[in-house]
C-alpha atoms as an extended CHARMM CRD file, in Angstrom:
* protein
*
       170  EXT
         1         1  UNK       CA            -16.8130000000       18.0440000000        1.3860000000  PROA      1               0.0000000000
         2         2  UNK       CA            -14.8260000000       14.6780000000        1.1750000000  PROA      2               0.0000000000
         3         3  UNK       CA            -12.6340000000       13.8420000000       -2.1740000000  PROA      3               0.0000000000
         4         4  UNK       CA            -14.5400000000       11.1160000000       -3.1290000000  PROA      4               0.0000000000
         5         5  UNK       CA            -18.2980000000       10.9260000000       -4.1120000000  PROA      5               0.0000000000
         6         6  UNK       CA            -20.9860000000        9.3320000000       -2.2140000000  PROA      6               0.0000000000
         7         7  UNK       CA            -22.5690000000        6.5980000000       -4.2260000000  PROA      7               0.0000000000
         8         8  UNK       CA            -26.3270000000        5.3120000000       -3.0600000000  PROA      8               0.0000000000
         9         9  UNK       CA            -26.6800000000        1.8910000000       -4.2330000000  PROA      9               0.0000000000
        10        10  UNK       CA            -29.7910000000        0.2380000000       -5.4190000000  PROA      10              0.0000000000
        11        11  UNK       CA            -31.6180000000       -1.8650000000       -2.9000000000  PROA      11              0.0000000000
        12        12  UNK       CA            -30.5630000000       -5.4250000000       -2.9760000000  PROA      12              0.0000000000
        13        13  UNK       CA            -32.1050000000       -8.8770000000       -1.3540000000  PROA      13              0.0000000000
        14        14  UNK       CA            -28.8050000000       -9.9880000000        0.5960000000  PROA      14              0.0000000000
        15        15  UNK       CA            -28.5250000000      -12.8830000000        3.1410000000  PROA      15              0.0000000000
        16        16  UNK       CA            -30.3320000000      -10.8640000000        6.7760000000  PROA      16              0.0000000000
        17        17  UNK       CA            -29.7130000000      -12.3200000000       10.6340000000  PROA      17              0.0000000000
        18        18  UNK       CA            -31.6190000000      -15.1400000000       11.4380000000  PROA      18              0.0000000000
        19        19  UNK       CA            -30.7040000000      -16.8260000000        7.6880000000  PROA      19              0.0000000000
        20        20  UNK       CA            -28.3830000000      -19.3980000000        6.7490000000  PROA      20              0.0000000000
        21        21  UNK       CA            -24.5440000000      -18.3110000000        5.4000000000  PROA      21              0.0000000000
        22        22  UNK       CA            -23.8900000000      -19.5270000000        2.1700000000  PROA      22              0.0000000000
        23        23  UNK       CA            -20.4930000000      -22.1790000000        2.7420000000  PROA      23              0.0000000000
        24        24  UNK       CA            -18.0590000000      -21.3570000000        0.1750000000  PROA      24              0.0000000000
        25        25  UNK       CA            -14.5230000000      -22.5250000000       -0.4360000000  PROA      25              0.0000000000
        26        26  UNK       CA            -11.6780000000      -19.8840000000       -1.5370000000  PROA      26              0.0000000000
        27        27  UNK       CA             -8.0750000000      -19.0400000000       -0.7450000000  PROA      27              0.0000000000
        28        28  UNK       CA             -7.5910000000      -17.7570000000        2.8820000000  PROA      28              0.0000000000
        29        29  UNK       CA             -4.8150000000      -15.5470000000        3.5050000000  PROA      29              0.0000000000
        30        30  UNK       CA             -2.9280000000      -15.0540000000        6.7100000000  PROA      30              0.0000000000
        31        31  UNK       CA              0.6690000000      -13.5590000000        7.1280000000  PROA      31              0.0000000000
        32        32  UNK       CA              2.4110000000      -17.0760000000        6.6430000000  PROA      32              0.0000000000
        33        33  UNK       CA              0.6690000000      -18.4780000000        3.3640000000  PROA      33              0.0000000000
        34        34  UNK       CA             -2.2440000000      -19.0730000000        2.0050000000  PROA      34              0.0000000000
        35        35  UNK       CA             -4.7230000000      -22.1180000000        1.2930000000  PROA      35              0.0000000000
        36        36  UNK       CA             -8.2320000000      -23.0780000000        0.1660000000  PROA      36              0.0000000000
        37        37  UNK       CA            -10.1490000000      -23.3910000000        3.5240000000  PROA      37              0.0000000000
        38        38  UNK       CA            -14.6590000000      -23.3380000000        3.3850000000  PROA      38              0.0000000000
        39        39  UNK       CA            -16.7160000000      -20.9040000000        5.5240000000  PROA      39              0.0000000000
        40        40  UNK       CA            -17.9720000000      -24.2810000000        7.4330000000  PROA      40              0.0000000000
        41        41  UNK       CA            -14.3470000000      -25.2850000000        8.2760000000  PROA      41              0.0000000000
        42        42  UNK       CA            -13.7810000000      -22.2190000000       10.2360000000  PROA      42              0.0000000000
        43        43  UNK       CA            -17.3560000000      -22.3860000000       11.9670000000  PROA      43              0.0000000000
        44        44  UNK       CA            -16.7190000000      -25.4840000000       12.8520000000  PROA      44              0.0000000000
        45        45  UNK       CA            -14.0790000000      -23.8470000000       15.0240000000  PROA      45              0.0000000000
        46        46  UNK       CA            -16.3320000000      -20.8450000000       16.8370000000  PROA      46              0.0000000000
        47        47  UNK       CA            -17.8420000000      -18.2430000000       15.4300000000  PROA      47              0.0000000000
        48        48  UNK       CA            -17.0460000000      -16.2450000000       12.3440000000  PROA      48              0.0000000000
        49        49  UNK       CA            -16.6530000000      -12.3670000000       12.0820000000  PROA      49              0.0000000000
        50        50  UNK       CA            -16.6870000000      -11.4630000000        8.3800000000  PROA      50              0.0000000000
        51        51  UNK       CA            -15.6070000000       -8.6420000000        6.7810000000  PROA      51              0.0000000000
        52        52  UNK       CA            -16.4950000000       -7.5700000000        3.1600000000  PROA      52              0.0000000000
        53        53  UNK       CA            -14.1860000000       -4.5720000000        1.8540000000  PROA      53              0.0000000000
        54        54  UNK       CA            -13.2200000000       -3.2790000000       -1.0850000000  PROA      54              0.0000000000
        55        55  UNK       CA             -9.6460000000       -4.2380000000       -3.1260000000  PROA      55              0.0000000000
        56        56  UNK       CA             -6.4970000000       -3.6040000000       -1.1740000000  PROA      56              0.0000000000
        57        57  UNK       CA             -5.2400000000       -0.4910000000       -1.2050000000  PROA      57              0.0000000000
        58        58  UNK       CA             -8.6730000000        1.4620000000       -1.7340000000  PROA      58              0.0000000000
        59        59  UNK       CA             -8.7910000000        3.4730000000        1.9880000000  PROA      59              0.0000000000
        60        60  UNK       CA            -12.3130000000        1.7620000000        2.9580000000  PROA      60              0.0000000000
        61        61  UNK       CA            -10.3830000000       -1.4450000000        3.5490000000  PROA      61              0.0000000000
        62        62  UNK       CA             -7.1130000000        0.1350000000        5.4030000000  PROA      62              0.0000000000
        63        63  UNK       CA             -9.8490000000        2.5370000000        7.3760000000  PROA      63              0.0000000000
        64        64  UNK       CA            -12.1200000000       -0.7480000000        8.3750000000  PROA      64              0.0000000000
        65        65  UNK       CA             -8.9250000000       -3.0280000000        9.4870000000  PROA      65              0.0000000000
        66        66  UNK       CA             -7.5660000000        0.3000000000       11.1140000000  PROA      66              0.0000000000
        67        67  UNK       CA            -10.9570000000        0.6140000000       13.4830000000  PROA      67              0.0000000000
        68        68  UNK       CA            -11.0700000000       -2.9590000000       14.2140000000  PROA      68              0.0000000000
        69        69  UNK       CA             -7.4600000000       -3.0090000000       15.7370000000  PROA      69              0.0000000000
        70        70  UNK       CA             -7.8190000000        0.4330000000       17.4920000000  PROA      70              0.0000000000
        71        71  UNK       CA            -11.2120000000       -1.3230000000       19.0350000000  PROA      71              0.0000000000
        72        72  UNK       CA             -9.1160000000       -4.6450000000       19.8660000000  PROA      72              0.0000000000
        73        73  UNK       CA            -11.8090000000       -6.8110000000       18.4120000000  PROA      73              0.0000000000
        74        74  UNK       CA             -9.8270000000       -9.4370000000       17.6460000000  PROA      74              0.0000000000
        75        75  UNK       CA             -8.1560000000       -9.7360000000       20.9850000000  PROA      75              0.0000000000
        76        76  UNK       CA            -11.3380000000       -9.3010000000       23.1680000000  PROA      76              0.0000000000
        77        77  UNK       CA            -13.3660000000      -11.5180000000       21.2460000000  PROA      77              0.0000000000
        78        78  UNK       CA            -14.2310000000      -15.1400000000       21.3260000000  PROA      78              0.0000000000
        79        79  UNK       CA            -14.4690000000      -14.6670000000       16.7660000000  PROA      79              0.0000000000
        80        80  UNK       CA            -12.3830000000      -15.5600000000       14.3070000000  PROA      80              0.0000000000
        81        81  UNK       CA            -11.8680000000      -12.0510000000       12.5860000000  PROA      81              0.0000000000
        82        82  UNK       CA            -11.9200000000      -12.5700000000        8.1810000000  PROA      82              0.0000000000
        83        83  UNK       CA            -12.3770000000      -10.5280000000        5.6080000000  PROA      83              0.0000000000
        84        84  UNK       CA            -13.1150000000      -11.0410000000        2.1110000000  PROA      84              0.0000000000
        85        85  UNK       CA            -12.8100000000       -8.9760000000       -0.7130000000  PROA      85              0.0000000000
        86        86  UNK       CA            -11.9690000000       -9.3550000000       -4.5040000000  PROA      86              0.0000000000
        87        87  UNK       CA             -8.5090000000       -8.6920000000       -4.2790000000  PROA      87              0.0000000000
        88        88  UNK       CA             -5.5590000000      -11.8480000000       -4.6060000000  PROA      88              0.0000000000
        89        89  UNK       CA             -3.6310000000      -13.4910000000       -2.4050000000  PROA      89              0.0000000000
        90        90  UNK       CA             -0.8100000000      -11.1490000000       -3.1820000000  PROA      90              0.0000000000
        91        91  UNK       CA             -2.5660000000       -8.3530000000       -2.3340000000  PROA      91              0.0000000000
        92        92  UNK       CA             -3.6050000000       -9.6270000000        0.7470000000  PROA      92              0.0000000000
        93        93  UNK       CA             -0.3840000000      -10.6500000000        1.9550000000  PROA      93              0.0000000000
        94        94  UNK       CA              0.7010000000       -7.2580000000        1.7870000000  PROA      94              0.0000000000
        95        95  UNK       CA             -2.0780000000       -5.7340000000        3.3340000000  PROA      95              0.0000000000
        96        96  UNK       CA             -1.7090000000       -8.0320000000        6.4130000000  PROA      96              0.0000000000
        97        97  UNK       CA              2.0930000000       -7.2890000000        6.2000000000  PROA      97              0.0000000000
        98        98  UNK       CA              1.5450000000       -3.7710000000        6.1630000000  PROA      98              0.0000000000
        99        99  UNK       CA             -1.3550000000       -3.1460000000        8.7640000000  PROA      99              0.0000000000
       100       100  UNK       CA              0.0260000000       -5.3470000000       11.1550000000  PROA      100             0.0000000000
       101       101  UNK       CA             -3.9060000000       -6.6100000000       11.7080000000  PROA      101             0.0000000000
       102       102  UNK       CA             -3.9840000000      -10.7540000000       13.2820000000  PROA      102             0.0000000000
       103       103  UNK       CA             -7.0540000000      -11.9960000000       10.6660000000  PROA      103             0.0000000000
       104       104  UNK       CA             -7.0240000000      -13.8320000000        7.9740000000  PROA      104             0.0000000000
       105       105  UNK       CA             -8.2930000000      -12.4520000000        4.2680000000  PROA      105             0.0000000000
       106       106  UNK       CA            -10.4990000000      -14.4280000000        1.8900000000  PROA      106             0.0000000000
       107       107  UNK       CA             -9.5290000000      -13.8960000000       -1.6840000000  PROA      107             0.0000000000
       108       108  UNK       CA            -12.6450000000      -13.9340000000       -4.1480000000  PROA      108             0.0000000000
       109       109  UNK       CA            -11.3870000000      -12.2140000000       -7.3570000000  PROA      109             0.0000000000
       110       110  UNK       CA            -14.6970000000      -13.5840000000       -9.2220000000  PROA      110             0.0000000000
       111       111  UNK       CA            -16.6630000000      -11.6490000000       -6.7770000000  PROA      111             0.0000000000
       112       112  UNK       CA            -18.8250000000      -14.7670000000       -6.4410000000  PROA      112             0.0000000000
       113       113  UNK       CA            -18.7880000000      -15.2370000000       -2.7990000000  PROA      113             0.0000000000
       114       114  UNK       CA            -20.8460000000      -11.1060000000       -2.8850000000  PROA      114             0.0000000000
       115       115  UNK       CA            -23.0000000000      -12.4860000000       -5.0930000000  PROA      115             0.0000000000
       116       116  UNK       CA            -24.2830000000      -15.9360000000       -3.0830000000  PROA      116             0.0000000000
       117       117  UNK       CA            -24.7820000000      -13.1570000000        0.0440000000  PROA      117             0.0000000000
       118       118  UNK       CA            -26.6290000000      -10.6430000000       -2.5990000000  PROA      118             0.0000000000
       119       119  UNK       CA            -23.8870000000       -7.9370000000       -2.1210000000  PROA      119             0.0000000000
       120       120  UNK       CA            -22.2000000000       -7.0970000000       -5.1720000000  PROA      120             0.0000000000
       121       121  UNK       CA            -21.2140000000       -3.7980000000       -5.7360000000  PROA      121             0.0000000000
       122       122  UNK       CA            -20.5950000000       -2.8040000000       -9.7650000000  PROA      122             0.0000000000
       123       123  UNK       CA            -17.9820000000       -0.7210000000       -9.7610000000  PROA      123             0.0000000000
       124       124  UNK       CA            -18.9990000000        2.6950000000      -11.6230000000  PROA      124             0.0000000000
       125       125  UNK       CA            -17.5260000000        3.2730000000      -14.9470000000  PROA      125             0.0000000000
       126       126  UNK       CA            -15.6590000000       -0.1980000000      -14.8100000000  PROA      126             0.0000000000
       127       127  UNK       CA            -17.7340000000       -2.4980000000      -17.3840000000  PROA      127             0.0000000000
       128       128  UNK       CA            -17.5180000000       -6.1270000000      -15.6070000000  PROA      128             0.0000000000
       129       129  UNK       CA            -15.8550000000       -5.2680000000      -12.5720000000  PROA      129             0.0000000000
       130       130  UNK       CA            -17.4350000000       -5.6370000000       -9.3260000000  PROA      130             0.0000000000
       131       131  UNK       CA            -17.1070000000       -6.2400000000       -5.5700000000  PROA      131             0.0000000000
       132       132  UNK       CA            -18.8750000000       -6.8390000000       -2.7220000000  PROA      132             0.0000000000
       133       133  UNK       CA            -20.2650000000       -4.1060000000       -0.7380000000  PROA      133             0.0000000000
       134       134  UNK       CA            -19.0390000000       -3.3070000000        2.3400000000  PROA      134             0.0000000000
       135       135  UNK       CA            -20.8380000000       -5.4310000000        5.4030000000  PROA      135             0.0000000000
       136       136  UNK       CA            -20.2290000000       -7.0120000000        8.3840000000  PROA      136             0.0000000000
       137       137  UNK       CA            -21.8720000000      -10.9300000000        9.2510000000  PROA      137             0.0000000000
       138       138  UNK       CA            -21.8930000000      -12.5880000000       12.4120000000  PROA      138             0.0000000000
       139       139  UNK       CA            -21.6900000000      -16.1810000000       11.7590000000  PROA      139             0.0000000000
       140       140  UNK       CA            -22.1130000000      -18.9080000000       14.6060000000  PROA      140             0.0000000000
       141       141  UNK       CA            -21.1970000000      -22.3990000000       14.6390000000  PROA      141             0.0000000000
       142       142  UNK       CA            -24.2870000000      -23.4650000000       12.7940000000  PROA      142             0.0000000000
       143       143  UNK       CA            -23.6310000000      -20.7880000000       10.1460000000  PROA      143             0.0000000000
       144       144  UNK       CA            -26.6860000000      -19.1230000000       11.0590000000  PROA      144             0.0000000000
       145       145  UNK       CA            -26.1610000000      -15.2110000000       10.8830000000  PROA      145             0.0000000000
       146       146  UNK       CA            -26.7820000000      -13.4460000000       13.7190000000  PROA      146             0.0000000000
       147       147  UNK       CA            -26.2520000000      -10.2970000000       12.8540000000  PROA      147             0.0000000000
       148       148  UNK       CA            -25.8690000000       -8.5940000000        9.2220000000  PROA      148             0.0000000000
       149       149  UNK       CA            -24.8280000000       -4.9320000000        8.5620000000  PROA      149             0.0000000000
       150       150  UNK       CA            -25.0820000000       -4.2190000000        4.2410000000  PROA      150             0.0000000000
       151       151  UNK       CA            -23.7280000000       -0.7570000000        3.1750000000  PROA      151             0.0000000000
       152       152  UNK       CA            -26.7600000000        0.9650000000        1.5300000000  PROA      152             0.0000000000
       153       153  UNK       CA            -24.0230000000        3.7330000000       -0.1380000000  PROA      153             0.0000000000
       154       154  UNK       CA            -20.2770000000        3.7750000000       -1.1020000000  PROA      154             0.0000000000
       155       155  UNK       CA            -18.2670000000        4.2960000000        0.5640000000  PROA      155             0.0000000000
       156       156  UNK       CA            -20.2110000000        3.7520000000        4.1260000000  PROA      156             0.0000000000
       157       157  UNK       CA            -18.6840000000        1.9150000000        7.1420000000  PROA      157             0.0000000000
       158       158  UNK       CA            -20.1260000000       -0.2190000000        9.8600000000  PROA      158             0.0000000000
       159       159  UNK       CA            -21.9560000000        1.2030000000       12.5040000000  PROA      159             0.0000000000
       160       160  UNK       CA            -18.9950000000       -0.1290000000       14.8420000000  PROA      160             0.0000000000
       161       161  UNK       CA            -20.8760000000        0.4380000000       18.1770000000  PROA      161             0.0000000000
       162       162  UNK       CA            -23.5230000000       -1.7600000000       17.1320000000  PROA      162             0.0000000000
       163       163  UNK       CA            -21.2360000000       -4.3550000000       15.5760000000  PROA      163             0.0000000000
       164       164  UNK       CA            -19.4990000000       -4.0700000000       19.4890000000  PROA      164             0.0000000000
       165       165  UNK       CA            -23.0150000000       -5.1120000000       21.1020000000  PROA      165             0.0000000000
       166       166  UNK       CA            -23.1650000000       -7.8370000000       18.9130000000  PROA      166             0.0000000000
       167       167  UNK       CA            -19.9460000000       -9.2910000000       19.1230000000  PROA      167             0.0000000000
       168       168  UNK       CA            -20.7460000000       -9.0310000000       22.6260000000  PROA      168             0.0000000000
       169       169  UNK       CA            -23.7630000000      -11.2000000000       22.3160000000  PROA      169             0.0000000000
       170       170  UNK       CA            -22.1690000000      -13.9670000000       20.6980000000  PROA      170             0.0000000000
């Protein structure tokens, strides 16, 4: 038996392959600085590989970044590898020190960006605090999502063979 509880979460109507990413503007974190950069601004560039996790320092983020390196994603890819999650710049800045990973972090304290894909997560027992589930979008250039993994419990990771074939495909 793991340490932790298994959480199922309630269905939810979240942003699916085939729909339009919601563009949003927030801090993005790499391991120089940080500044305010849009979801179109780095389509604009290729596509987009993001990453919802939970807050630094929780294991489901460390485990996720962990995989993604040990699979050398980011290096075999033609994606610009991001993650997002409700935890500061700060934070961030020592998670990219300490894992080593080459991606850049989104910082969305508000939790707003979970809620404009229909992915928030309320954190049990913590009255106002959310953030987003874990999931995985595939954005292209057009911000059109071509492929969406939501976690359905907590914690749950990506199916990372599948998220391989797709990466593959775009």
């Amino acid at each position: 038996m793991p340490d932790f509880e298994v959480v199922d979460l309630p269905e939810t109507d979240y942003v699916e392959a085939g729909d339009q990413a919601p563009d949003f503007e927030r801090p993005l974190v790499n391991d120089e600085f940080w500044e305010d950069v849009s979801l179109s601004e780095l389509t604009d560039d290729g596509p987009v590989a993001l990453i919802f996790h939970s807050m630094d320092g929780a294991f489901p983020a460390t485990y996720v970044w962990s995989e993604i390196d040990d699979r050398g994603w980011i290096d075999e890819f033609d994606a610009q590898f991001v993650g997002l999650s409700i935890s500061s710049p700060y934070e961030h800045g020592d998670l990219l020190e300490d894992s080593g990973i080459d991606a850049s972090l989104f910082s969305d304290p508000a939790n707003g960006v979970a809620e404009a894909f229909g992915i928030v997560n309320d954190l049990d027992g913590m009255a106002g605090v959310s953030e987003p589930r874990p999931a995985v979008y595939l954005i292209d250039e057009d911000r059109t999502v071509q492929y969406a993994w939501v976690a359905d419990e907590w914690p749950e990771f990506p199916p990372y063979d599948h998220v391989e074939d797709a990466l593959a495909d775009l």
